[in-house]
VOGU-3710 file (C-alpha; in Angstrom, 3 decimals, decimal comma):
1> xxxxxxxxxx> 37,988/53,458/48,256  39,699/53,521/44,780  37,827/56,689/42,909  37,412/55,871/39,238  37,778/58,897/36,433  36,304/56,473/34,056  32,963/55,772/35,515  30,351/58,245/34,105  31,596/57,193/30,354  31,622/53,970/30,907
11> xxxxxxxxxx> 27,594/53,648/32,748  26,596/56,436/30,122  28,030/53,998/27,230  26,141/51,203/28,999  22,702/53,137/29,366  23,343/53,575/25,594  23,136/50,594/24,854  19,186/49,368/26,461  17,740/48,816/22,963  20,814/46,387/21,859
21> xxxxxxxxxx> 20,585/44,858/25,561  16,914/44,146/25,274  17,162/42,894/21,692  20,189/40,761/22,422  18,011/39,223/25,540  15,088/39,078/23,765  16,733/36,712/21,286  18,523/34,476/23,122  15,154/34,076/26,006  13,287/33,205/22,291
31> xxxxxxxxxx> 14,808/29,558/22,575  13,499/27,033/25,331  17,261/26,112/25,729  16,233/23,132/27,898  18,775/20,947/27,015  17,442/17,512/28,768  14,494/17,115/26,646  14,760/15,899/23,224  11,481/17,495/21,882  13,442/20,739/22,627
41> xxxxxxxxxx> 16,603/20,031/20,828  15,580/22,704/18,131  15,548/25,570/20,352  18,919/24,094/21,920  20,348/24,191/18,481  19,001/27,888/17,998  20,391/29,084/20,888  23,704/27,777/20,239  24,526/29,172/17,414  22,969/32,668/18,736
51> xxxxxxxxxx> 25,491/32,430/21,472  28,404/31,491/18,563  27,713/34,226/16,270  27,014/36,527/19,316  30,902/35,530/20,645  32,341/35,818/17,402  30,529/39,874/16,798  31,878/40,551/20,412  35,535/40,172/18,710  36,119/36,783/20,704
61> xxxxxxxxxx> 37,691/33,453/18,583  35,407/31,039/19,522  35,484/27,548/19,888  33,029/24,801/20,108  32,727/21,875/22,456  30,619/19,436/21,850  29,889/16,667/24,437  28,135/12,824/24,099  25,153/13,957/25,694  23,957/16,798/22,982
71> xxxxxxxxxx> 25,421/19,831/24,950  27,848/21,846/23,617  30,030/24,719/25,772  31,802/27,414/24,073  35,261/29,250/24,925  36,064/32,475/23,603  38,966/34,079/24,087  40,930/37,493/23,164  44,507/37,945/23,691  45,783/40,603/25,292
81> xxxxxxxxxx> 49,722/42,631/26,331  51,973/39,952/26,564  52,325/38,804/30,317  49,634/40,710/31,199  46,580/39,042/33,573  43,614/36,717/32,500  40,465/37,652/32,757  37,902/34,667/32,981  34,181/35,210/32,274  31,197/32,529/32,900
91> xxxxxxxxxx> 27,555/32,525/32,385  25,583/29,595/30,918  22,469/29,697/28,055  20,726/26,862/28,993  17,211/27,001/31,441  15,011/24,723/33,692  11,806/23,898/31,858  8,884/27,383/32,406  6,859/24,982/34,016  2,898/25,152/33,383
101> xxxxxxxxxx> 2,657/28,354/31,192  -0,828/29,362/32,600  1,323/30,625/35,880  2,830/33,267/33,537  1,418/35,977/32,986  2,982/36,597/29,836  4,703/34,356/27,309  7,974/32,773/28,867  9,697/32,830/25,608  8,899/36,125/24,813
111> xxxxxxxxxx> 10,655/38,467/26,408  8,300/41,488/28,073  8,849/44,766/29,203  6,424/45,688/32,440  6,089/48,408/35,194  6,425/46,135/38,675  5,255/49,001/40,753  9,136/50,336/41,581  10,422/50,351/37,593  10,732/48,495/34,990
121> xxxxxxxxxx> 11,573/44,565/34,517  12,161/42,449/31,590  10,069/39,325/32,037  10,728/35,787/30,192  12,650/32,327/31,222  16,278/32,479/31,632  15,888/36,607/32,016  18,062/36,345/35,044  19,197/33,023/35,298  21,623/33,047/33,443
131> xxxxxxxxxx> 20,792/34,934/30,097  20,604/38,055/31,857  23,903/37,847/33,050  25,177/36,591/29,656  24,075/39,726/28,027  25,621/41,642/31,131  29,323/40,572/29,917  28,504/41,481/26,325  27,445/44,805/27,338  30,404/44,898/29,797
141> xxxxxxxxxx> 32,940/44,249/26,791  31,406/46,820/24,485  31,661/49,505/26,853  35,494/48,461/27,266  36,176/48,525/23,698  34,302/52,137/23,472  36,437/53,049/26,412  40,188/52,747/25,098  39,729/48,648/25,295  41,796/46,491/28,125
151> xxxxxxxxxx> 45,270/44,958/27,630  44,100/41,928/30,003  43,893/38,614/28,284  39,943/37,576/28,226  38,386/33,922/28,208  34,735/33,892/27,982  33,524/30,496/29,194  29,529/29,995/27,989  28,122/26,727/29,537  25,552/24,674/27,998
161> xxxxxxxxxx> 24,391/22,288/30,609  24,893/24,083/33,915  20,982/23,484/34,876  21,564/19,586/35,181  24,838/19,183/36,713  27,259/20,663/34,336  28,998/16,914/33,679  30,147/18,106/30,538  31,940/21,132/30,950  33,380/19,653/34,566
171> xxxxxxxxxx> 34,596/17,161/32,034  36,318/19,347/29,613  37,605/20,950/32,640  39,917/17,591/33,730  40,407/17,085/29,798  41,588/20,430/28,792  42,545/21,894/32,133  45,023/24,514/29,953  41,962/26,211/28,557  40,283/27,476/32,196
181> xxxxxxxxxx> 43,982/28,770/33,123  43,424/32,552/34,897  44,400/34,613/37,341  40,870/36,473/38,125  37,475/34,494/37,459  34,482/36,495/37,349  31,099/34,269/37,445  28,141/35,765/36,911  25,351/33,004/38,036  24,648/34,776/41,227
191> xxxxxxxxxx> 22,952/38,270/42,176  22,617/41,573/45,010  20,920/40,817/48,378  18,102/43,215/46,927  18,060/45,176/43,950  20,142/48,536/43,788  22,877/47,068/46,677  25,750/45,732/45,390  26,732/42,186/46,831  29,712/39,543/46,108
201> xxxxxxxxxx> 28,387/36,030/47,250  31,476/34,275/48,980  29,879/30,511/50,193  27,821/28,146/48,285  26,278/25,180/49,418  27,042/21,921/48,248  25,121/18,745/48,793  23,380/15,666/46,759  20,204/14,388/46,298  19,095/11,213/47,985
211> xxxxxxxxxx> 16,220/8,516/47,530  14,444/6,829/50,168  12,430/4,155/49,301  10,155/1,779/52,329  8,617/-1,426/51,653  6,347/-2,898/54,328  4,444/-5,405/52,458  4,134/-8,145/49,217  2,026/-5,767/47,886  -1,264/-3,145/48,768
221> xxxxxxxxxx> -3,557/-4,921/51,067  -7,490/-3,624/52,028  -7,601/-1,273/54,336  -11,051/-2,815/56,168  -9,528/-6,596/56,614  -5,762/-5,435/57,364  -5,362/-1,280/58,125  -4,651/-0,606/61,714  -2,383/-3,846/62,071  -0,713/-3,889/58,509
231> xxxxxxxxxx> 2,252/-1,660/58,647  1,676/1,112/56,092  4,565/2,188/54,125  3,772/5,908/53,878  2,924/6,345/57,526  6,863/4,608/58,168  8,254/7,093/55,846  6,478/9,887/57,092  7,209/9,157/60,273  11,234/8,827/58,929
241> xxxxxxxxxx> 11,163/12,310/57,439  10,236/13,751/60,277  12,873/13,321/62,026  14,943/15,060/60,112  13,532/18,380/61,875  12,652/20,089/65,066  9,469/21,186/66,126  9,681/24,790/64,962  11,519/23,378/61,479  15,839/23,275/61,867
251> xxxxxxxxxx> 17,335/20,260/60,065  18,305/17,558/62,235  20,962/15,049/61,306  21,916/12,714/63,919  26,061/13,211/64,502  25,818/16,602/62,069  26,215/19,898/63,344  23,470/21,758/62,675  23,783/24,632/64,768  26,376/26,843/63,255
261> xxxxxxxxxx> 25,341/30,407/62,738  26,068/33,397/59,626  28,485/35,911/60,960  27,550/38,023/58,430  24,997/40,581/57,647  22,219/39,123/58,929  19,101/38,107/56,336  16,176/40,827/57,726  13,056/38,124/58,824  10,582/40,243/57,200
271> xxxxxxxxxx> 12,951/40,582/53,540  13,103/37,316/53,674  9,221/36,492/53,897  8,685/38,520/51,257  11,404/37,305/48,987  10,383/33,845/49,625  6,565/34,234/49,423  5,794/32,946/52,703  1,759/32,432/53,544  1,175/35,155/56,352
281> xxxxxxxxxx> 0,390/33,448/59,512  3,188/30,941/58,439  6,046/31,109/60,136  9,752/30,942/59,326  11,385/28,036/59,977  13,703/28,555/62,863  12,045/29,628/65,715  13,550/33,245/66,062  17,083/31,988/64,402  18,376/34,253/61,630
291> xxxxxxxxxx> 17,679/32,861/57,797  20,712/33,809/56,978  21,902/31,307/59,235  19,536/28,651/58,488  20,365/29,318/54,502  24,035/29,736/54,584  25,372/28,074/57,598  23,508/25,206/58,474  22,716/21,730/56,345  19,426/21,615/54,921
301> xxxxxxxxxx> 17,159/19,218/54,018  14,220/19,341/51,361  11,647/16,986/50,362  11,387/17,690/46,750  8,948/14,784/45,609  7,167/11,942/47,295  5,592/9,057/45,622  2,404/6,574/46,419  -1,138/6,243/45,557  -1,990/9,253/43,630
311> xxxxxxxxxx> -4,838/10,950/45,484  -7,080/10,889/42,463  -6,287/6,852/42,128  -7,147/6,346/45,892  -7,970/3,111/47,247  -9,390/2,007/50,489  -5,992/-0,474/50,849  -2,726/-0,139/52,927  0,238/0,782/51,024  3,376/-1,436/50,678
321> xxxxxxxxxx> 5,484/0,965/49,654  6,782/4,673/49,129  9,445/6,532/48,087  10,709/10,596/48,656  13,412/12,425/46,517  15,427/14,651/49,474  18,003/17,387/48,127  20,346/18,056/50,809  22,525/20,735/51,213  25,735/21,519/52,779
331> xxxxxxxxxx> 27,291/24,963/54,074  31,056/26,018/53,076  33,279/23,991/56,263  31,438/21,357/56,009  32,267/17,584/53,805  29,234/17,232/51,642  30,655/13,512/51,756  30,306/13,328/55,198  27,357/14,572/55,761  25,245/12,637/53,122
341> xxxxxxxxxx> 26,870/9,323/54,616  25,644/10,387/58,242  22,297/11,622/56,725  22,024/7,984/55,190  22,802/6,249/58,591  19,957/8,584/59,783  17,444/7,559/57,919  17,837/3,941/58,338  18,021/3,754/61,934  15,051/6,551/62,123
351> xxxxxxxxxx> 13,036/3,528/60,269  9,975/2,219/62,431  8,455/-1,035/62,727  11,335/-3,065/61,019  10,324/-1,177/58,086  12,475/-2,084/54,820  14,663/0,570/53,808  16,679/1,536/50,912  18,943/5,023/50,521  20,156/6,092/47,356
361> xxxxxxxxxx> 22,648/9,132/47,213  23,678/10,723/43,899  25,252/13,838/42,454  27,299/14,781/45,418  29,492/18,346/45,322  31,179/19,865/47,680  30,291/23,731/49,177  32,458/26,152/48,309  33,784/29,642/49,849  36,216/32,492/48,208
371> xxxxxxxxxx> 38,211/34,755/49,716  37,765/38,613/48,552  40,717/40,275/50,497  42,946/39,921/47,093  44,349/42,649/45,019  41,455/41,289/42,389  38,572/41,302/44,823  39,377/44,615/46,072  39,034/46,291/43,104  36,390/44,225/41,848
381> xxxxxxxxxx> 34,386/45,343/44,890  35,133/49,389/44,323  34,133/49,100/41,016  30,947/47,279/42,375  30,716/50,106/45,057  31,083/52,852/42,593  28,793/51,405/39,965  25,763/51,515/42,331  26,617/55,261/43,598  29,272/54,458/46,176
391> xxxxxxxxxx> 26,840/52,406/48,287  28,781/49,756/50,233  29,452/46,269/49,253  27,244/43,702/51,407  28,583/40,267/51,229  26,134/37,112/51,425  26,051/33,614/51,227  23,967/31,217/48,320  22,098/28,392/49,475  22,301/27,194/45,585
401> xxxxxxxxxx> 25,383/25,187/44,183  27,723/25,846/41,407  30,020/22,982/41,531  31,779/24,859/38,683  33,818/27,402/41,331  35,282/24,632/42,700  36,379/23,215/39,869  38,237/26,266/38,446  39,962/26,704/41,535  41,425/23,481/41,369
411> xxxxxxxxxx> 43,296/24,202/38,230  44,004/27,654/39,488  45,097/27,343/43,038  46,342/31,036/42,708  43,518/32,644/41,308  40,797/35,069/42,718  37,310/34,240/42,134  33,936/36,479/42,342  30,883/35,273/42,154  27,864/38,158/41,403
421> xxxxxxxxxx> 25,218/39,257/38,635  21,442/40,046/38,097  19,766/37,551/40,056  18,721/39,290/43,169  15,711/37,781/45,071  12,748/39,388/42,944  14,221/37,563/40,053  12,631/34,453/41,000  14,788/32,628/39,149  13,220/28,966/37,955
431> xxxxxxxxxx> 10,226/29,900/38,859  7,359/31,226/36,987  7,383/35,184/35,676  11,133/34,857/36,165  12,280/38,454/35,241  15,202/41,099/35,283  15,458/44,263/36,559  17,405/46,324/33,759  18,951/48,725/36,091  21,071/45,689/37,463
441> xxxxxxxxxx> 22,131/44,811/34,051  23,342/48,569/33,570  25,086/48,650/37,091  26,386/44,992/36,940  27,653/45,554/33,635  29,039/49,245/34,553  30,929/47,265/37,512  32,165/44,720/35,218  33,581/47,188/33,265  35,413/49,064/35,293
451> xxxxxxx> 37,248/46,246/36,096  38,427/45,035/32,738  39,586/48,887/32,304  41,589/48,851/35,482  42,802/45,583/36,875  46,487/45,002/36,536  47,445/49,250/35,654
//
């Protein structure tokens, strides 16, 4: 394992730096950076130009790019030795919506300092996902330039839109293909399999989402003249979606392999009830198969929203029709293409009773996996190993998509990618009291560092 001289300056210069770290965060999680929703446009404005003038005090020349839709990404960049490697760095500033604010337990926009019961976190939207890790590169750079600086070329690629889809910046990327040219790319959207254990993610899912909608009848008919002979619309569906799993809970996709499983460290059963918040006396889904296998390895389907009579607008009458919103995903080796065409063909021929069917599928993206043998990724992953005391690197998959690594590689066949940061599980990124543990900041950043002082010497 490479043995780095540098290290206790640089994590000292970084554990200097907590007060500007928690301002810096506590600024930026200030705006409600949503940038789908108009009545938040303000906030979206704020937080751009805190990310400009934030770029442009890091020493970066920044430039803007505005898109139709109201986002704007930003490219910074610093020129290095002449011929010598470039460095790309992601994160994005925009967040899903908090959600209802009475399931925080403190102000989402306000960042908060609290004891969790093993240390500190910083709690607030966006903490982690991905603010968190933007202020992680910041603090990474400064610690560089109070170390001697690097010689490397840098791009710093902030993202303004990555929560929906990322359309803008995947169009700048076929525009302007000459600005995302590198040879390593470091994206930090991604975190340790548990705090304190450093971790390079090396699959994503892909997948799509896709809209089934039944009809059964001209319209709602009463449930005391017609129920019992009228076909009802949500019993069909229901009876569609369940198909689409066994009885103890694996996907099911008629003509889709569903059976693959993780050769990797394995995803402890009891970690992973407690990461995911699972009821006790509920089990996992799987039946005794690893989740790391049913999360990395295997296509999954979710129901993510389901539409008929309200409950509170109940009616004694037979419904004619419902609808469900389904986000699939795919594992790396799989075609995300494929498999949402089979998953289609499913669902219509799963349809009872002559049922009428429609399937929508949108927003498809393919899965993605990186290799980490490379000169790159083998430093990368010493530095990673000597930030967080010389523990060794784990390697996991993501069931989340970033369509984004994909894309990069494409206009860098040759490069070397790593995907990491400060989202580890008790982040609970997206949902409510969403936080950051500071000590991954330090170490992340620390690791980060290291790098940008080493590669290429």
């Amino acid at each position: 394992m490479t043995q780095f001289s540098n290290i206790t300056e640089v994590k000292s210069h970084i554990e200097g730096q907590r007060d500007q770290i928690f301002t810096q965060l506590k600024e930026i999680v200030s705006f409600n950076s949503v940038h789908s929703d108009p009545t938040l446009r303000e906030d979206y404005e704020g937080a751009k130009k805190w990310v400009k003038n934030t770029l442009i005090d890091a020493g970066l020349s920044v430039s803007e790019y505005p898109a139709e839709d109201g986002t704007t990404n930003f490219i910074g960049t610093r020129a290095g030795s002449e011929g010598a490697p470039t460095i790309l760095l992601y994160s994005h500033f925009d967040v899903v919506p908090a959600g209802p604010l009475d399931l925080w337990d403190t102000n989402p926009f306000e960042l908060t300092e609290r004891d969790a019961g093993h240390g500190p976190r910083w709690y607030g939207r966006g903490a982690a996902d991905c603010k968190g890790n933007l202020v992680t590169h910041l603090a990474a750079l400064r610690a560089v330039e109070a170390s001697g600086d690097t010689t490397l070329n840098l791009t710093y690629v902030v993202e303004g839109s990555e929560e929906m889809g990322g359309g803008a910046l995947s169009a700048l990327i076929k525009e302007k293909p000459e600005l995302f040219k590198a040879d390593v790319i470091l994206i930090a959207d991604s975190g340790n399999a548990a705090v304190g254990v450093p971790t390079l993610t090396t699959s994503l899912r892909g997948g799509g989402q896709v809209t089934v909608t039944v009809n059964t009848l001209e319209g709602a008919v009463h449930s005391g003249q017609y129920g019992g002979a009228a076909p009802d619309a949500v019993a069909a569906l229901v009876r569609i979606l369940d198909s689409l799993r066994d009885e103890h809970g694996r996907t099911i996709i008629d003509g889709v392999d569903t059976t693959r499983t993780w050769d990797g460290v394995p995803y402890d059963p009891d970690t992973f009830r407690s990461d995911a918040g699972i009821l006790d006396g509920v089990e996992i889904m799987g039946d005794g198969d690893n989740p790391a296998s049913m999360l990395w390895s295997r296509p999954a389907i979710t129901i993510t929203g389901f539409t008929s009579t309200p409950v509170a607008e109940a009616l004694n009458a037979v419904p004619a029709t419902a609808s469900a919103k389904l986000n699939l995903r795919v594992p790396a080796g799989q075609d995300a293409v494929d498999v949402a065409d089979k998953l289609k063909d499913h669902l219509i021929n799963h349809t009872p009773w002559g049922a009428k069917i429609t399937v929508e599928v949108d927003d498809i993206n393919q899965p993605f996996a990186t290799d980490i043998t490379g000169p790159g990724m083998s430093i990368l992953a010493s530095c990673l190993s000597a930030s967080y005391d010389n523990k060794e690197l784990v390697t996991e998959g993501s069931g989340g998509s970033i369509p984004l690594c994909t894309e990069l590689i494409e206009v860098n066949p040759n490069a070397e990618l790593a995907l990491y940061g400060v989202e580890e599980p008790l982040t609970v990124i997206h949902s409510a009291n969403e936080s950051v543990d500071p000590h991954e900041i330090r170490d992340i950043a620390t690791a980060e560092a290291l790098f940008l002082l080493n590669y290429g010497k």
